[in-house]
GUKOLTI-170666 format. One record per residue (C-alpha): residue number from 1; residue in three letters; x, y, z. Coordinates in Angstrom, 1 decimal, decimal comma. Each point is the difference from the previous one (the first is absolute). Layout:
{NUM ALA {X Y Z}}
...
***
This chain:
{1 UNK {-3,7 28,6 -28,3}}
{2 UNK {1,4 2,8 2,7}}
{3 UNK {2,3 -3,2 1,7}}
{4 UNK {0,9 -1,3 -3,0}}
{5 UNK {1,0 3,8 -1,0}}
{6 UNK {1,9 0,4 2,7}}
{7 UNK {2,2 -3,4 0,5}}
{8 UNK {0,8 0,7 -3,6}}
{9 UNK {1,9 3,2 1,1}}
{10 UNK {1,3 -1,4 3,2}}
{11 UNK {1,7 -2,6 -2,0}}
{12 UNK {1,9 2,5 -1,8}}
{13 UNK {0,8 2,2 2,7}}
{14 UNK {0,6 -3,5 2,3}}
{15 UNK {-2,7 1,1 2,5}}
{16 UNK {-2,5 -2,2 1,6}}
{17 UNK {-3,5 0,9 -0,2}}
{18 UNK {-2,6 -1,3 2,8}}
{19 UNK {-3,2 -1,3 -1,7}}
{20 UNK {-1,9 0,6 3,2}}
{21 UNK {0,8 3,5 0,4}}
{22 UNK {-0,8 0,5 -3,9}}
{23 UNK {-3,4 -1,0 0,5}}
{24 UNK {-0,7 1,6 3,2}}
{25 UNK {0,9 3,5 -1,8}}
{26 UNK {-1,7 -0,9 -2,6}}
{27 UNK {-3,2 -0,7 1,7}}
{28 UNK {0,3 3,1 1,9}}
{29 UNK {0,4 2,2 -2,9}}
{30 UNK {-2,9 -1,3 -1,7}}
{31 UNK {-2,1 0,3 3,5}}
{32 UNK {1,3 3,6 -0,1}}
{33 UNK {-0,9 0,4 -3,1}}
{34 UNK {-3,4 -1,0 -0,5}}
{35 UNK {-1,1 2,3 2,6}}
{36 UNK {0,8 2,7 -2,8}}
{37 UNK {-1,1 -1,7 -3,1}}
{38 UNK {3,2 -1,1 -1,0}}
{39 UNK {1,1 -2,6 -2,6}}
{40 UNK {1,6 -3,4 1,3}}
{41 UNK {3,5 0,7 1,1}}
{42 UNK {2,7 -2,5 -1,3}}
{43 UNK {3,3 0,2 -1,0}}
{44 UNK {0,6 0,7 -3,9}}
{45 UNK {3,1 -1,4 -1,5}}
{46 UNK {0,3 2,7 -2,6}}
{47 UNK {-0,2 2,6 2,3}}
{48 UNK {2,4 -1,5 2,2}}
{49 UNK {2,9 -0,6 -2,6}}
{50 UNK {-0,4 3,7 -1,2}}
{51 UNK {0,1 1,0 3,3}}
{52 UNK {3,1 -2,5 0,8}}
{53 UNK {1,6 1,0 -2,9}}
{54 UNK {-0,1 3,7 0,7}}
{55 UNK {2,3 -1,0 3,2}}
{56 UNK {-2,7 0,1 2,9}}
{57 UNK {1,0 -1,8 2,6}}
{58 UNK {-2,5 0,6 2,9}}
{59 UNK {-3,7 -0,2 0,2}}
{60 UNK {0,3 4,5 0,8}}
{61 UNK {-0,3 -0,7 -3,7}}
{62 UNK {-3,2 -1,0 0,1}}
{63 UNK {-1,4 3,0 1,7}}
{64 UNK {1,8 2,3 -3,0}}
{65 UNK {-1,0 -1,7 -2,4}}
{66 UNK {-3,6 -0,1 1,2}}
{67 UNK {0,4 3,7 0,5}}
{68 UNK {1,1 1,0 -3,6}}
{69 UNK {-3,0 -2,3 -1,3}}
{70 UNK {-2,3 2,2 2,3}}
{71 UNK {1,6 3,5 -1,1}}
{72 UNK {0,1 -1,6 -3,6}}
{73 UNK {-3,9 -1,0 0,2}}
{74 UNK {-1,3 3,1 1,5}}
{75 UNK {2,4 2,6 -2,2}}
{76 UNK {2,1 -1,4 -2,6}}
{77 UNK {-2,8 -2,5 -1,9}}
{78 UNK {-0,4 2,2 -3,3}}
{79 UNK {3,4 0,2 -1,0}}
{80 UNK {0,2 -4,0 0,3}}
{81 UNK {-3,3 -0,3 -2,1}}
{82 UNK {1,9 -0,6 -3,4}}
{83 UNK {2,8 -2,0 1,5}}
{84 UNK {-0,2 -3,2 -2,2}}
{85 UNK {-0,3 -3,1 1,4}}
{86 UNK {3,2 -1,7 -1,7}}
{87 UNK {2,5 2,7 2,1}}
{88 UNK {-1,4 -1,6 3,5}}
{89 UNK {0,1 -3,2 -1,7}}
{90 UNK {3,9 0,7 -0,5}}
{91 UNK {0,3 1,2 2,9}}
{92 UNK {-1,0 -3,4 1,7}}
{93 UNK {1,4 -1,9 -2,4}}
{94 UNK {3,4 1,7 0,9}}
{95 UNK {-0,3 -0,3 3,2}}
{96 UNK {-1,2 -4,4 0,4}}
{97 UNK {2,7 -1,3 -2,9}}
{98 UNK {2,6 0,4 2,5}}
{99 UNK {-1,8 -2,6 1,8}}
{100 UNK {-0,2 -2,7 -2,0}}
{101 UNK {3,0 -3,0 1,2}}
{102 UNK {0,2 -2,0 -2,9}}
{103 UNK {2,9 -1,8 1,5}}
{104 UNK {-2,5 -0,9 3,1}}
{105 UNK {-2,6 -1,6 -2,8}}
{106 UNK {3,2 -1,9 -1,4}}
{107 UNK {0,6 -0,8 3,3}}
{108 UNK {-3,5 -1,6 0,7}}
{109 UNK {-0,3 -2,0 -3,0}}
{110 UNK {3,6 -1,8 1,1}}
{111 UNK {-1,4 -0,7 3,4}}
{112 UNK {-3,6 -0,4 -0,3}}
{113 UNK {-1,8 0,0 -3,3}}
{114 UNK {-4,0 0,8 1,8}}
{115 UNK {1,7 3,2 1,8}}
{116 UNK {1,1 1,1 -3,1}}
{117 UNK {-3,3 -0,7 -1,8}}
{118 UNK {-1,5 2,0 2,8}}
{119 UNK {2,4 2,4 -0,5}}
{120 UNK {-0,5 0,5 -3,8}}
{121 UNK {-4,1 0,0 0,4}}
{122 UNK {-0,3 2,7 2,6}}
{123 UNK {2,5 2,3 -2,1}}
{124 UNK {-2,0 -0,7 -2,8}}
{125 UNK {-3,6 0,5 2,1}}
{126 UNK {1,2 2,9 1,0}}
{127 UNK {2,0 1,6 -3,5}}
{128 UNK {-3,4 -1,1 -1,7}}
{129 UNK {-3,1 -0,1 2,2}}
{130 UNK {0,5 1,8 3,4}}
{131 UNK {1,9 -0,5 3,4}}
{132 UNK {-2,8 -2,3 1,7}}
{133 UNK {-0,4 -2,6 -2,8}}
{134 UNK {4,1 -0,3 -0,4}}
{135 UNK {0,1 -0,7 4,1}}
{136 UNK {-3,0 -2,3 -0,8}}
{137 UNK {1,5 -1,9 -2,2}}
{138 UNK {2,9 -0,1 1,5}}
{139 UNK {-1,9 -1,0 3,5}}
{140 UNK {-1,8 -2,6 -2,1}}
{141 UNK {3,2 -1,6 -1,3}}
{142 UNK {1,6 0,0 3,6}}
{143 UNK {-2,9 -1,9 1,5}}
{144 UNK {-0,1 -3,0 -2,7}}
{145 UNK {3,8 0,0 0,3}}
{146 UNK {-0,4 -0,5 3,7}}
{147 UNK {-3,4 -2,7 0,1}}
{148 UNK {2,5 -1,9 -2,8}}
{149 UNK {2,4 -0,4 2,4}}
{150 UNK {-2,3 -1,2 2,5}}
{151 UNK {-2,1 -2,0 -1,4}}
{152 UNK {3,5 -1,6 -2,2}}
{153 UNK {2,3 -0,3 3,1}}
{154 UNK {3,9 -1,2 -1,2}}
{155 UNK {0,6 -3,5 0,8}}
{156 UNK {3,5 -0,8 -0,8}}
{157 UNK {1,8 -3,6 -0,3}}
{158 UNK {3,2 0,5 2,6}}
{159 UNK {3,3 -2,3 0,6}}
{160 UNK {2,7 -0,7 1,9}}
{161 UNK {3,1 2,2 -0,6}}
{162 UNK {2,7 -2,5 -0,1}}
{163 UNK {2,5 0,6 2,9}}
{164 UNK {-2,5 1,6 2,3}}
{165 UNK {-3,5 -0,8 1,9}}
{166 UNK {-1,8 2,7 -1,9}}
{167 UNK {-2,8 -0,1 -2,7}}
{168 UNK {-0,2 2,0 -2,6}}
{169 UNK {-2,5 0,5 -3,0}}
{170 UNK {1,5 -2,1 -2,7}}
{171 UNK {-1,1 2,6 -2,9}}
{172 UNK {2,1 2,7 2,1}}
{173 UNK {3,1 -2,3 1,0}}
{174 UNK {0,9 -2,3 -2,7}}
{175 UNK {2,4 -1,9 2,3}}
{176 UNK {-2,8 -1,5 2,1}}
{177 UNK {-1,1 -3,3 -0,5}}
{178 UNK {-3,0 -2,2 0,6}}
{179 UNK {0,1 -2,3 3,1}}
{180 UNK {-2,1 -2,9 -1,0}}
{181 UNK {-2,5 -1,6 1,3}}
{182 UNK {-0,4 3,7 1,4}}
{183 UNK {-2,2 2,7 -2,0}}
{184 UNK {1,0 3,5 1,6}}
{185 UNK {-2,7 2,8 -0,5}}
{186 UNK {0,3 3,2 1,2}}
{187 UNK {-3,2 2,6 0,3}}
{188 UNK {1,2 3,6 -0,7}}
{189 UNK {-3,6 1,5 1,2}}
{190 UNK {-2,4 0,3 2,2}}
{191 UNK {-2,4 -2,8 -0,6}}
{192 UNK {-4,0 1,1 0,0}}
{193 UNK {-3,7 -1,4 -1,2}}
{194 UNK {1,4 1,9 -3,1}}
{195 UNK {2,8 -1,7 -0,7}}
{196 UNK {-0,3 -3,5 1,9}}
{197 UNK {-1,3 -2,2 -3,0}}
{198 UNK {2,5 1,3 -2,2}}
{199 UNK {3,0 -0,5 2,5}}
{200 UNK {-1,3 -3,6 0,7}}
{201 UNK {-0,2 -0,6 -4,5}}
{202 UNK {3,6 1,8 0,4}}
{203 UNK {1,4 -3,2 2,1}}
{204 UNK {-1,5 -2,9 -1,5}}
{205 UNK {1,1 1,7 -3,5}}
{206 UNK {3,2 -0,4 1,6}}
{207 UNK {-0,4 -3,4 1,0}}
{208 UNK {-1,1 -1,3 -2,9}}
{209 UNK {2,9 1,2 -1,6}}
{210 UNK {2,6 -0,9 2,0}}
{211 UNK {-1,0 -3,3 0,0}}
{212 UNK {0,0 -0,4 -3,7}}
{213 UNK {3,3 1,6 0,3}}
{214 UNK {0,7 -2,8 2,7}}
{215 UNK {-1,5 -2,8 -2,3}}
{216 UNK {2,4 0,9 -3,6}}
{217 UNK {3,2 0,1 2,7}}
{218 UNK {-0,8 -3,6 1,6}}
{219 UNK {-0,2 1,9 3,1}}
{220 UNK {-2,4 -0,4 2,9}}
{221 UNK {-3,1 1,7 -0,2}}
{222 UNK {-0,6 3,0 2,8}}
{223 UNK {-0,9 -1,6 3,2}}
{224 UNK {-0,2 3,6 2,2}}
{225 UNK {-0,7 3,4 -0,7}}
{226 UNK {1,2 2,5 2,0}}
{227 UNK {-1,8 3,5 -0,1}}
{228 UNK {2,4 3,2 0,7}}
{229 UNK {-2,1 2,4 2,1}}
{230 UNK {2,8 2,8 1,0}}
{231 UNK {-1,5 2,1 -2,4}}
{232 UNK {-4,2 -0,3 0,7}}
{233 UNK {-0,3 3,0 2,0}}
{234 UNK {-4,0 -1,0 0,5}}
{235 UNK {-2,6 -2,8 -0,4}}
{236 UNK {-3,6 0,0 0,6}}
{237 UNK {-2,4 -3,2 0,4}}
{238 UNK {-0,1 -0,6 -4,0}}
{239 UNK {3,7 -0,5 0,4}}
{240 UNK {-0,4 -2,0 2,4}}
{241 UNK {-2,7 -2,6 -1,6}}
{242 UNK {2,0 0,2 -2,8}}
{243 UNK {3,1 -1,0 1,8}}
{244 UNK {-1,9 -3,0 1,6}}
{245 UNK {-1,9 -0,6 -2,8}}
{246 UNK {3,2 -0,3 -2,1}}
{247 UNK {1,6 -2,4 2,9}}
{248 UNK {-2,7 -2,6 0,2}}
{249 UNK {0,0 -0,7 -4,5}}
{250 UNK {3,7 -0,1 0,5}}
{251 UNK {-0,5 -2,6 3,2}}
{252 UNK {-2,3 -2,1 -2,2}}
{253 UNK {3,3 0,1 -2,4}}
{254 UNK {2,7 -1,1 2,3}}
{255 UNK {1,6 3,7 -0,3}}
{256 UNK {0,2 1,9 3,2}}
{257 UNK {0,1 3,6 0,2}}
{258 UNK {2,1 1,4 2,6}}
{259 UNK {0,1 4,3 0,6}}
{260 UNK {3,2 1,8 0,4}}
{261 UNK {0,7 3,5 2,0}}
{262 UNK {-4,1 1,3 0,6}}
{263 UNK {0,5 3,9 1,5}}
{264 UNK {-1,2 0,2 3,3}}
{265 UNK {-3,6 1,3 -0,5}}
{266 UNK {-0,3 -2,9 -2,7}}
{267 UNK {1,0 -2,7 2,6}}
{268 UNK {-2,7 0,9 2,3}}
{269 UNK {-2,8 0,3 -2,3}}
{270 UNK {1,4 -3,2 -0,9}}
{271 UNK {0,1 -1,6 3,1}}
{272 UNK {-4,2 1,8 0,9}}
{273 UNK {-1,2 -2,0 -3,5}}
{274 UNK {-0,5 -3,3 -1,1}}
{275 UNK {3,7 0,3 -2,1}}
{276 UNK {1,2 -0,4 3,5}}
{277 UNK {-1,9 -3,4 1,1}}
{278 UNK {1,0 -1,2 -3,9}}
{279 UNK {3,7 0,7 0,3}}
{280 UNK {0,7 -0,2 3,4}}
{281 UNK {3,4 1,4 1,5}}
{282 UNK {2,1 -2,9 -2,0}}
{283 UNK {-0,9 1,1 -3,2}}
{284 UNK {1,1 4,4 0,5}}
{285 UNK {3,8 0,6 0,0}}
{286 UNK {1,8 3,0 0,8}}
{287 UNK {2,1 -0,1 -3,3}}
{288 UNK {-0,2 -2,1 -3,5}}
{289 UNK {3,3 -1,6 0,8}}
{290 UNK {-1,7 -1,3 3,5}}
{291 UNK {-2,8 -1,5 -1,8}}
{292 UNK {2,1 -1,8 -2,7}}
{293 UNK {2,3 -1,6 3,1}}
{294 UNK {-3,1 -1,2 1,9}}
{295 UNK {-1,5 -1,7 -2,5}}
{296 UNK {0,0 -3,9 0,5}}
{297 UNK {1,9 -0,3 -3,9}}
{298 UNK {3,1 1,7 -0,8}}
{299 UNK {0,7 2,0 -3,2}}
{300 UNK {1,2 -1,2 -2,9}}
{301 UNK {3,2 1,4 -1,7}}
***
């Protein structure tokens, strides 16, 4: 709570805050602490935006405030005994409507509709239930945003741009076109045990369609695919089964499948595995447009 307090503020004040240090002084002030039967030190956002919104700047402000809550404890408790409740509700109220960016929520649900769902639960954790559960939802939502993406990597269907040697997604760039018999994949994740099977569904979805596509246009069927790598920035060994797994059914089919632009730490796990005795050094190409002009067939118009 404390580091998510405190890179709240520095993004306002456009500050960096170092999670390290946070957690070291943290920790320190909870070891100091406990040797005098303290409670558990952590940062409270409510205290910190009345305290930013009175204009402190420095953390000197820490040791006057903790000194008029000590004078104020020892001396000044009975004439704050009738205080209601409702006036230090104001006052915090007051103090945390200032920051609330409602144009940063409208912001997130134009560029990511899970942030802003993450955004909209933790306000509303922590407006209804407490700090911790609005962070733990929020947490919660960021974690089965990210084990989406990995276990549902983006496979797109790419293209030549006409007048160039560049591939392109063809969702993105609606001047690419096909280059039958060719079937151009590109892999926009790392690929894991997680997401392996799915990635390998992925292509042969894509096959399958492409050649029904192929079959309703009189065209030839897809005789190669080639596999853009540039953007797998890791593999492990369930890749890599998958990947040779995936080469010998397309073998049995008369398809090969041919890998385009593998990062360097890919390559060598590559060449270490048994995706390296399958493909061999004929069948991995530094670019797409390489592998589409070594192919024994040419591309169709």
């Amino acid at each position: 709570e404390g580091i998510a307090v405190g890179r709240t503020f520095a993004s306002i004040n456009n500050y960096n805050v170092d999670g390290n240090k946070e957690m070291m002084a943290i920790g320190v002030m909870n070891m100091a602490g406990s040797c005098a039967s303290c409670y558990v030190t952590t940062g409270s956002f409510s205290r910190s935006a009345v305290n930013y919104s009175a204009g402190c700047r420095t953390a000197v402000s820490n040791i006057v405030m903790a000194s008029a809550v000590l004078v104020t404890l020892l001396f000044l408790m009975p004439l704050f005994h009738y205080t209601p409740n409702v006036i230090l509700s104001a006052i915090i109220i007051t103090a945390v409507a200032g920051l609330i960016d409602v144009r940063g929520a409208a912001k997130l649900w134009k560029v990511d509709k899970l942030d802003f769902c993450a955004c909209v639960a933790a306000f509303l954790g922590v407006l209804l239930v407490s700090v911790q559960v609005g962070l733990s939802i929020a947490v919660g939502i960021s974690l089965f945003k990210i084990l989406l993406q990995v276990t549902r990597p983006n496979t797109v269907v790419m293209g030549l741009v006409p007048g160039t040697q560049s591939y392109r997604s063809m969702a993105q760039y609606r001047e690419a076109v096909r280059v039958p018999p060719f079937l151009v994949v590109g892999v926009e994740s790392a690929i894991y045990f997680a997401n392996s099977t799915y990635l390998v569904e992925r292509i042969m979805r894509y096959l399958r369609e492409e050649e029904e596509r192929a079959a309703k246009a009189n065209l030839c069927g897809v005789r190669c695919i080639v596999l853009d790598m540039s953007a797998v920035t890791a593999i492990d060994t369930s890749g890599l089964d998958a990947l040779a797994e995936m080469k010998r059914v397309l073998d049995k089919r008369g398809i090969d499948l041919v890998l385009a632009n593998p990062v360097g730490s890919v390559t060598e796990r590559m060449y270490n595995s048994v995706v390296g005795e399958t493909f061999g050094s004929d069948r991995i190409f530094f670019s797409v447009a390489e592998a589409v002009a070594a192919a024994p067939y040419k591309a169709q118009p």
